[in-house]
C-alpha positions in Angstrom: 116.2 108.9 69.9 113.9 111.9 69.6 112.4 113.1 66.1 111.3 116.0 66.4 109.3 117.9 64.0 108.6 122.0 63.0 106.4 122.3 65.9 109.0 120.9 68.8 109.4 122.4 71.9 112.2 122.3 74.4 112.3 122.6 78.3 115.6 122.4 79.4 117.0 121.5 82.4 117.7 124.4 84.2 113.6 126.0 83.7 110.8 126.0 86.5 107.4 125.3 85.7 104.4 126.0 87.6 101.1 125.7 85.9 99.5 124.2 82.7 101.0 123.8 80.1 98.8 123.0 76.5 101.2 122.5 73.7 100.6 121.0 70.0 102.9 119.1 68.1 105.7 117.7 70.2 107.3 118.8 73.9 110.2 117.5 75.3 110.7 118.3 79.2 114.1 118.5 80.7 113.5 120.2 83.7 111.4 120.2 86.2 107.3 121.3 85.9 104.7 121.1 88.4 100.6 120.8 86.8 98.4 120.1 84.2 100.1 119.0 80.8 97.5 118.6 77.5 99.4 118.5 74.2 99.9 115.7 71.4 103.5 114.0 71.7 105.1 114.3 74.8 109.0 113.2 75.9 110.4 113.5 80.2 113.9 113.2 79.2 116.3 111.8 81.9 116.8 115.1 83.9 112.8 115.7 84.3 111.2 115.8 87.3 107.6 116.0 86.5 104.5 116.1 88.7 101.0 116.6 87.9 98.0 115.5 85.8 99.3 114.7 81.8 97.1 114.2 79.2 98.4 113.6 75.6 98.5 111.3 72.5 101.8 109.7 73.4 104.1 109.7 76.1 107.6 108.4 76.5 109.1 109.2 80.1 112.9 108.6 80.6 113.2 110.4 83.8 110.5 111.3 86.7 106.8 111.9 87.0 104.8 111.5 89.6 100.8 111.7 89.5 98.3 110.7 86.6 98.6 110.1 82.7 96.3 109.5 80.3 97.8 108.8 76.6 97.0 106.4 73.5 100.5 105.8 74.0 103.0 105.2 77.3 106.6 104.2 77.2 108.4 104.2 79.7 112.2 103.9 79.6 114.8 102.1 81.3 116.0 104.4 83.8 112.5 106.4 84.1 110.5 106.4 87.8 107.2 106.8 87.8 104.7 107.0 91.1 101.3 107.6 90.1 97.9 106.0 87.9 98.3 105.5 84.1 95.3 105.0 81.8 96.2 104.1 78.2 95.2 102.0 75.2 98.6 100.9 74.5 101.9 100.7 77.2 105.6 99.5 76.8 107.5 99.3 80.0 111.2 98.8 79.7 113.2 95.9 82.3 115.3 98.8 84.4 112.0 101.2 84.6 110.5 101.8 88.1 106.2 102.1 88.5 104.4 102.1 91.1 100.8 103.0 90.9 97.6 101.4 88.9 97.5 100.8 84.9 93.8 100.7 83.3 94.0 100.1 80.0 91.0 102.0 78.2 89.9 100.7 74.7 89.7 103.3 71.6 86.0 102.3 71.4 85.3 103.4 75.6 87.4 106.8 74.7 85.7 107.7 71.7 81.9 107.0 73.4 83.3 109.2 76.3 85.7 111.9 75.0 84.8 115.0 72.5 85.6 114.7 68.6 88.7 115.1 68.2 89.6 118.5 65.9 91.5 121.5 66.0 89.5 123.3 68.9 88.8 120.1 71.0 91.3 118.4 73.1 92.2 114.6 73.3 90.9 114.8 76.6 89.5 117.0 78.8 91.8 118.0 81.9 88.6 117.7 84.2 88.2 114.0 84.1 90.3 113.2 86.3 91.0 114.3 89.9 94.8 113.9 91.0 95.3 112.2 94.4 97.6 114.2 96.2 
């Protein structure tokens, strides 16, 4: 189940997306979008189809991505399909939930000696660490 707070977002399943999308608070994806994705708490729902570079605090995918994530927190759902590289600190993968790629678990310590300060102006992460095999 989703909580979603004053600053949710909704992309439902009949929008496009092209481009990059910075959100705060949370975002939950129903359709399909095609880029860069910085923002804080992040939900695919079943109907996504999702490809790109994502970047966020947290992350739970319950329908397709396919390229690289880099979140605190990954879930993935029963159901979900994922093709692509995952860094994390912490990951949940659900029996039923389909990955293929690489997971590279990154400590808090290595992201805080690497990454800006986190604040109001400054990102988690910056969108230009990582390069997206295509």
């Amino acid at each position: 189940m989703n909580n979603f707070t004053n600053s949710s977002s909704v992309i439902s399943s009949d929008t496009v997306i092209k481009g990059k999308i910075d959100f705060k608070g949370e975002l939950l994806i129903e359709g399909k979008a095609s880029g860069d994705i910085l923002g804080d708490n992040l939900t695919l729902g079943p109907s996504a189809k999702v490809d790109g570079k994502i970047i966020v605090k947290a992350i739970t995918i319950q329908g397709n991505f396919t390229g690289f994530i880099r979140s605190d927190l990954v879930r993935l759902d029963a159901g979900s399909s994922v093709i692509g590289d995952i860094e994390h600190s912490e990951i949940s993968i659900e029996t039923g939930a389909n990955f293929n790629g690489k997971v590279i678990r990154i400590s808090k310590q290595e992201k805080k000696s690497g990454d800006n300060e986190i604040g109001e102006d400054n990102p988690v992460y910056s969108l230009a660490d990582k390069a997206v095999a295509k």
